[in-house]
ZAMARGU-4260 file (C-alpha; in steps of 0.2 Angstrom, whole numbers, plus 5000, padded with zeros to 4 digits):
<rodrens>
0) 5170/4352/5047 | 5162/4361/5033 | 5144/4359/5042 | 5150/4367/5057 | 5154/4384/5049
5) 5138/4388/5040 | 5129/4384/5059 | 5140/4396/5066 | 5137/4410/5054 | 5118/4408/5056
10) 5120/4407/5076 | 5129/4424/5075 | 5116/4431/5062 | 5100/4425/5071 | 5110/4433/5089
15) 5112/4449/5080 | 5093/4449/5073 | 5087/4446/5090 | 5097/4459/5095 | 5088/4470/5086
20) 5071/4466/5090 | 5074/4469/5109 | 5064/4483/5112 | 5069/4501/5117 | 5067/4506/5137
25) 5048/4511/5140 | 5047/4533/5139 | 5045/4535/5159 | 5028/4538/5164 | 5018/4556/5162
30) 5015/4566/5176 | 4996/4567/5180 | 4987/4586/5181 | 4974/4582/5196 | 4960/4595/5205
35) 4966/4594/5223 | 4953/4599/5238 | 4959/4606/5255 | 4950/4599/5270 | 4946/4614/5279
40) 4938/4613/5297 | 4920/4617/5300 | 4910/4623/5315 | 4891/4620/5307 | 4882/4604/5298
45) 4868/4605/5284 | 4853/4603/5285 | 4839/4598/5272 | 4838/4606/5255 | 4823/4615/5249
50) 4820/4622/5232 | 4811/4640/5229 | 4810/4655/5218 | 4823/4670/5220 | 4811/4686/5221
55) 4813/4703/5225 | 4812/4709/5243 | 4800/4724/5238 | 4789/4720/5224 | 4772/4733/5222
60) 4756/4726/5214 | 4748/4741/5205 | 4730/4747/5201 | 4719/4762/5196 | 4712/4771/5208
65) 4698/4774/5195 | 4688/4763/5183 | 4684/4764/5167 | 4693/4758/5149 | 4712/4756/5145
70) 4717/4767/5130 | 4734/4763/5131 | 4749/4749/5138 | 4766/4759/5138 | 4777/4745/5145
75) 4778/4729/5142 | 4784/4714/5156 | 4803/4715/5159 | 4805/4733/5156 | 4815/4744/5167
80) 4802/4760/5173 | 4811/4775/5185 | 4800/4781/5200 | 4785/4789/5192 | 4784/4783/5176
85) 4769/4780/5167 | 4762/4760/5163 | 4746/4762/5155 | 4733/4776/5153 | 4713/4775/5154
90) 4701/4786/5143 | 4701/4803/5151 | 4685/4811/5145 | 4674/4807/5157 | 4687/4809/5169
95) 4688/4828/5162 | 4671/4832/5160 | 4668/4829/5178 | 4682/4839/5182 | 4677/4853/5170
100) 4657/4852/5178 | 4667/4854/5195 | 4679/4867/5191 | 4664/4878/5185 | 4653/4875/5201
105) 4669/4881/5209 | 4668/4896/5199 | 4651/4899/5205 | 4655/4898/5222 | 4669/4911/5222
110) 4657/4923/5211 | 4644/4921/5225 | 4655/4923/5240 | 4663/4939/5233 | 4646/4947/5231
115) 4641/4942/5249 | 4656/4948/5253 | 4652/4966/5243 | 4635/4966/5252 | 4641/4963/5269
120) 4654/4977/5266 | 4640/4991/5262 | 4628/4985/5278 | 4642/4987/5287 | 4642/5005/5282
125) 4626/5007/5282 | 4624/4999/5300 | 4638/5012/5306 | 4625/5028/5299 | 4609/5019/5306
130) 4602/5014/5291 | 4599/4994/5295 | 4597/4986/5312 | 4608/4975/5316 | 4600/4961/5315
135) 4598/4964/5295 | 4617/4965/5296 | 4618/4949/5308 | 4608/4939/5291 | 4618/4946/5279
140) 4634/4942/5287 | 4627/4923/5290 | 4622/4925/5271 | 4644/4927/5270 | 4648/4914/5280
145) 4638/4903/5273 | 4645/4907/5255 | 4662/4904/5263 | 4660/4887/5266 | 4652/4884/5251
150) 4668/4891/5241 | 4680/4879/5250 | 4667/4864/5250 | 4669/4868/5229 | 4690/4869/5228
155) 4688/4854/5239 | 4677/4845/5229 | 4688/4853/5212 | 4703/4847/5219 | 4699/4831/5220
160) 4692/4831/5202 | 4709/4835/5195 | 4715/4820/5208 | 4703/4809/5197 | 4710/4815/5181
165) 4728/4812/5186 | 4723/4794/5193 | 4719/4791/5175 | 4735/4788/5171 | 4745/4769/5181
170) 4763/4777/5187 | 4777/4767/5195 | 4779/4770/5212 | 4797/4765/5212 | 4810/4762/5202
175) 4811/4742/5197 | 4808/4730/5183 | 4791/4726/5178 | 4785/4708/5179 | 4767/4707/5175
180) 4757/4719/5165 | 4740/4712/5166 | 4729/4723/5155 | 4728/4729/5133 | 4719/4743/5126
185) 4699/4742/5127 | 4699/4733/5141 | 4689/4741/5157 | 4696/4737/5173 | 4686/4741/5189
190) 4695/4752/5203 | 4708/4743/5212 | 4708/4729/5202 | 4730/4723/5202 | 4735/4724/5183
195) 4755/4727/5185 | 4765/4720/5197 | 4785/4730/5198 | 4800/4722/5208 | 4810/4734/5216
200) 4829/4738/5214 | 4840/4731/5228 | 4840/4715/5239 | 4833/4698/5232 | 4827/4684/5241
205) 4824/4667/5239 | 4805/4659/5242 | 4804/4641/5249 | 4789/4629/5258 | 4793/4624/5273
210) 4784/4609/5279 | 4775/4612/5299 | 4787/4595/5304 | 4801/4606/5299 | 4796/4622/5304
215) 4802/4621/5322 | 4820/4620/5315 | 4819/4638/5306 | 4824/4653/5315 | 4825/4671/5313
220) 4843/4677/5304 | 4846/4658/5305 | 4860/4657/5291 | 4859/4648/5273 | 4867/4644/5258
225) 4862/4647/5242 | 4863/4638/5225 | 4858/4644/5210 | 4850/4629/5197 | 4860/4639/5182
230) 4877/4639/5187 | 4880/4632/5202 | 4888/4647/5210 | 4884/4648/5229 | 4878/4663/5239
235) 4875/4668/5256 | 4858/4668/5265 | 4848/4674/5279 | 4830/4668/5285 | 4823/4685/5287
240) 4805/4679/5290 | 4795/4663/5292 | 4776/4664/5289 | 4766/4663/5305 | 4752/4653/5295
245) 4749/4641/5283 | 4745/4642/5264 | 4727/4637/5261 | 4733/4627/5245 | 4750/4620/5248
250) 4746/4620/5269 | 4765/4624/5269 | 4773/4638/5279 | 4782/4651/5267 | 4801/4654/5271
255) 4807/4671/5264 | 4828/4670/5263 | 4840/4687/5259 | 4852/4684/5248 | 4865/4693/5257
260) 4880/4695/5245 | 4867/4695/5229 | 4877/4699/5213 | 4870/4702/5194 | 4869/4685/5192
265) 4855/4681/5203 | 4840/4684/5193 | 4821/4686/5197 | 4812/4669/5193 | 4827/4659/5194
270) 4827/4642/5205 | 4837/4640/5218 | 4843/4629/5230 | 4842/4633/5251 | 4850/4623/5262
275) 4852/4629/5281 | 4867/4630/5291 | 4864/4622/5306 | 4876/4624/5322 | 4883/4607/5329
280) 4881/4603/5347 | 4895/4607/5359 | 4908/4594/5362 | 4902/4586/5343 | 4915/4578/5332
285) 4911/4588/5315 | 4908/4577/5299 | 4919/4580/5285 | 4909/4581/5268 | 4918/4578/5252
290) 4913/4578/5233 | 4909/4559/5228 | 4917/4563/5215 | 4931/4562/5226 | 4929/4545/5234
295) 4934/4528/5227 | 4925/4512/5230 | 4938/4496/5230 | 4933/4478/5237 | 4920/4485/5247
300) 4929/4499/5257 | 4930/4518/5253 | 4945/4528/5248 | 4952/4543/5245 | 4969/4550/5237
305) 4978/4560/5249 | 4993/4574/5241 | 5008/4574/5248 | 5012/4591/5243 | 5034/4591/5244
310) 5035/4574/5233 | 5018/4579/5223 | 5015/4561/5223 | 4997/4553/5230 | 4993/4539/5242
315) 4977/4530/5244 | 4971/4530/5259 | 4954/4522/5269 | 4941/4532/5274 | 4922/4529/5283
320) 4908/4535/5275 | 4893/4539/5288 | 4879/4546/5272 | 4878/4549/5255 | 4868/4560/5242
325) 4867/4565/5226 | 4884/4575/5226 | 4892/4572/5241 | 4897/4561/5255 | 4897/4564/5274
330) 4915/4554/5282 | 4913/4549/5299 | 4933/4549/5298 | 4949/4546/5289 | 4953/4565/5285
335) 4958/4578/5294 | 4959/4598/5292 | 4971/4604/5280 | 4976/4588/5270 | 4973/4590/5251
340) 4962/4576/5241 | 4960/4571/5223 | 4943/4578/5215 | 4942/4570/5200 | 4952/4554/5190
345) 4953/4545/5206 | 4950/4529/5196 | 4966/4533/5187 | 4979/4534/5199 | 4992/4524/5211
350) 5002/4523/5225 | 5015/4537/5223 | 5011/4543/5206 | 5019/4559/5205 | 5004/4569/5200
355) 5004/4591/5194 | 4992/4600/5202 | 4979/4608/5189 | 4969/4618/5203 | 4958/4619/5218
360) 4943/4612/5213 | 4930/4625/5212 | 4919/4618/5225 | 4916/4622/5241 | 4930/4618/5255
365) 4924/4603/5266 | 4912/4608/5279 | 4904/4622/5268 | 4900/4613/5253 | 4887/4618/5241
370) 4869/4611/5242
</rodrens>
């Protein structure tokens, strides 16, 4: 009987440690921030995407309308010039002394025609007392005329003299940024030789090759979208013309795009992405195209995770993927306008998580995605 108590105590001892070992209730789960993405409908597909250059719409390649050697560069490449501004000068002297030697023959010319004009005067008065025939008078009056035309071949040839020294001097013809300056002090340059090159103020446009397989598809005003490499931010575009021959090098036909809604961002030189929009044939189911950032891959078969946007809870559900690329899949179906997708954890949910929206993801809705 003594044996049994000290087996009872230790039964009620071990119960209570075991007691207090159970663990305590799990903390109930966190709610999951996700991106969501609303399937929006779309009326036009994608086409290829080709890279170019963004330019300017209007850029002016500059040169003297003289020769001779380069006494001074006043801008340099990327400086902002007004309309009129001076870009470089040429040694003026020889310039000046042709205008002087000019000036001075015009100098003569006025003195002779004013003393042709003197004589003719007093012939004619002498004509009127009968002192001269008239055919003296007729000589001297030719001798006028032919003084005249002399005169106004010499501000003619003055003019243009003063035109020379002015041409001296390399002046923006619009206001614009300066992208090549292509010349340095002692340098001679020949006349119409391009030294400077200014992109104009206003639209910009984006410069791609388009292959002669290809060129079929590119229309006039045909609408684009464009991607800038830095950033990412997407633009519109219009085709505003497609070159009617090919480049002797690349034997590609250029493609010049407006940037239509062209900000501060987009920046001369910068690359950039084109990708057509192209309009889908009538009676045409329209692809859906999603981030594959979007899409989850599980024993073979594609998935997406739908919102349900009362119980902000998630559900997977199937979906057929007709293409991929590098960013983005093409679904033949499993969506449908106006349902909301997960964008990015997708390998982190389940069935009716219950999930807080951080955002719309920054993408492009479906059907207009970026290039």
């Amino acid at each position: 009987m003594p044996s049994v108590l000290p087996a009872i105590v230790i039964g009620v001892l071990a119960a209570a440690t075991l007691a207090g070992c159970k663990p305590a209730d799990a903390p109930p789960e966190a709610t999951r921030p996700v991106r969501i993405l609303v399937v929006q409908p779309s009326h036009t597909l994608q086409g290829d995407v080709f890279s170019g250059d963004i330019r300017a719409r209007v850029e002016s390649r500059l040169a003297f309308r003289v020769g001779g050697k380069v006494a001074a560069r006043l801008v340099d490449v990327g400086a902002q010039v007004k309309a009129g501004q001076a870009l470089a000068r040429l040694e003026p002297t020889d310039l000046q002394l042709e205008e002087t030697a000019r000036k001075a023959k015009l100098a003569a010319a006025h003195s002779d025609f004013e003393q042709n004009h003197t004589d003719v005067e007093r012939y004619r008065a002498l004509l009127a007392q009968g002192f001269i025939s008239q055919a003296d008078f007729d000589r001297r009056l030719n001798t006028l005329n032919s003084a005249r035309a002399t005169l106004e071949a010499a501000q003619s040839t003055a003019q243009a003299g003063s035109n020379q020294t002015a041409y001296a001097t390399l002046s923006a013809d619009r206001a614009g940024v300066v992208t090549q300056i292509d010349l340095e002090p002692g340098q001679v340059v020949a006349v119409g030789q391009v030294v400077a090159k200014v992109a104009a103020h206003g639209e910009r446009e984006v410069v791609i090759s388009v292959a002669e397989t290809q060129r079929e598809a590119f229309q006039r005003g045909q609408a684009f979208q464009i991607q800038l490499a830095a950033g990412g931010k997407v633009y519109q575009g219009k085709l505003r013309e497609l070159a009617p021959d090919v480049d002797a090098v690349t034997h590609t036909y250029a493609a010049y795009i407006t940037v239509v809604d062209a900000d501060e961002t987009v920046k001369l030189g910068m690359t950039a992405r084109a990708q057509p929009r192209l309009t889908a044939a009538p009676n045409t189911p329209t692809p859906i195209t999603i981030p594959l950032t979007a899409l989850l891959d599980s024993e073979g078969k594609s998935y997406v995770w739908v919102l349900d946007s009362k119980a902000l809870t998630v559900k997977r559900q199937a979906v057929t993927v007709a293409q991929l690329d590098s960013q983005y899949a093409t679904l033949r179906s499993g969506l449908v306008a106006g349902q909301e997708i997960v964008t990015a954890g997708v390998h982190l949910l389940r069935d009716g998580q219950v999930v807080r929206r951080l955002g719309q993801d920054p993408a492009q809705t479906l059907g207009t995605r970026a290039p």
